[in-house]
C-alpha positions in Angstrom: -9.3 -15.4 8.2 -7.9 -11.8 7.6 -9.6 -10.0 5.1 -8.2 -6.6 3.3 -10.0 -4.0 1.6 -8.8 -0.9 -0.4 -9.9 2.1 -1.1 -9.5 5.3 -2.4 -8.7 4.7 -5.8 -9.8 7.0 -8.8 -9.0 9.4 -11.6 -7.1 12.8 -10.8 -4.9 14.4 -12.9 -0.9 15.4 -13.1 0.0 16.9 -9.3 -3.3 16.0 -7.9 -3.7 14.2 -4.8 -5.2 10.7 -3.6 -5.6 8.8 -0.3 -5.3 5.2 0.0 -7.0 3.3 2.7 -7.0 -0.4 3.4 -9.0 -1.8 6.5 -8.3 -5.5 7.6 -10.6 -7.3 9.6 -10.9 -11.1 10.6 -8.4 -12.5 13.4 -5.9 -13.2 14.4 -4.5 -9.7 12.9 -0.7 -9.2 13.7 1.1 -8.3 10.8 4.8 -7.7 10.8 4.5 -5.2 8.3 2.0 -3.5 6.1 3.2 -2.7 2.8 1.3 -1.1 -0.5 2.4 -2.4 -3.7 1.4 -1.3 -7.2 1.4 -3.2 -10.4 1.3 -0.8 -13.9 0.0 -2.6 -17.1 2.2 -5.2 -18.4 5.2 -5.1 -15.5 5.4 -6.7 -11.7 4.1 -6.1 -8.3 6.3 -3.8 -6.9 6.8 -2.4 -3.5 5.6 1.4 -3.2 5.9 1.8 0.6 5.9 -0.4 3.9 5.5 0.0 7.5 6.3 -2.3 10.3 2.8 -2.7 12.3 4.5 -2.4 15.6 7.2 0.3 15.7 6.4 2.3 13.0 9.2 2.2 10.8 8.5 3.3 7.1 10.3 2.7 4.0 9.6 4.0 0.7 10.7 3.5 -2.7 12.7 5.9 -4.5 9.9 7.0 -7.1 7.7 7.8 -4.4 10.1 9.3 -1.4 8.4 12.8 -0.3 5.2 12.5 -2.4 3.6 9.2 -0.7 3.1 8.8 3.4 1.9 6.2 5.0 0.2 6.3 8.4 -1.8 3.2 10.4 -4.4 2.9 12.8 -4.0 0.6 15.7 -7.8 0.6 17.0 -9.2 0.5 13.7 -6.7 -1.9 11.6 -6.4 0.3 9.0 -3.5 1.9 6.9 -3.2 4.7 5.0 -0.7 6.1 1.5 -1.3 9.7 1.5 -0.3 10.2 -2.3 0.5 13.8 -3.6 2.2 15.2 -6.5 0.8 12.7 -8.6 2.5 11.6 -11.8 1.0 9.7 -15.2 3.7 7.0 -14.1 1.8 6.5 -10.6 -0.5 4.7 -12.5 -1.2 1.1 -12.0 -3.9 -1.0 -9.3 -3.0 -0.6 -5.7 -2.4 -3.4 -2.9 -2.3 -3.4 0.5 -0.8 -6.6 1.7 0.5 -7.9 5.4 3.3 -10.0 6.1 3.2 -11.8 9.2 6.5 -13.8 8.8 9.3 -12.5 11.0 13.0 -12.7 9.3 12.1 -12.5 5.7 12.1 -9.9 3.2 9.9 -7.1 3.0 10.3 -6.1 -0.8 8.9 -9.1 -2.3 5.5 -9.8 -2.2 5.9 -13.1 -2.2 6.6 -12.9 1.2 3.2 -11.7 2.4 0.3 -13.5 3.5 -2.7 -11.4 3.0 -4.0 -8.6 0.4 -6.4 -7.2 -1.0 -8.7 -7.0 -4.5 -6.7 -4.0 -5.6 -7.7 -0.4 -6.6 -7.0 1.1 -9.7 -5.3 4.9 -9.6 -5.1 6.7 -13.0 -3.3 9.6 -13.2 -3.8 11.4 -16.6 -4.6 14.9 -17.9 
């Protein structure tokens, strides 16, 4: 059984910075990709940036392109969303989820097997 955990979360305000983590542990762990997804009050899980476990590739959405990087761990199962430049519309509860399919979709995240309990991000002044 894989287990993810997040963390990180917290209050910072306008242009202030955050880091993300979210550890998995549990086997077998082979994720096809790693993705982070937010969900603001009242709207839908949606995708804020996703990495494919094995080569690497990143993709972010549009809101988030040069403020948010991602980075993973191999040896420790663990992935990262550097967040900086902050805005009050960043807020919302953080995911980490895995997809271990191969030839589906990475945007929805009904596609993904695993997550986590969430951690809530607040960006206010």
């Amino acid at each position: 059984q894989v287990q993810l955990v997040e963390s990180g979360g917290g209050l910072v305000q306008p242009g202030g910075s955050l880091r993300l983590s979210c550890a998995a542990s549990g086997h077998p762990f082979d994720p096809v990709v790693m993705g982070w997804f937010r969900r603001a009050l009242g709207t839908e899980r949606e995708l804020v940036a996703a990495i494919t476990w094995n080569g690497g590739g990143q993709s972010y959405d549009d809101s988030v392109e040069r403020r948010f990087t991602l980075s993973r761990d191999y040896a420790k199962n663990t992935v990262n969303l550097q967040m900086n430049s902050l805005k009050p519309e960043d807020t919302a509860v953080y995911y980490c989820e895995a997809k271990t399919a191969q030839g589906v979709g990475y945007n929805s995240p009904d596609n993904y097997d695993h997550w986590g309990q969430g951690t809530q991000v607040t960006v206010t002044s």
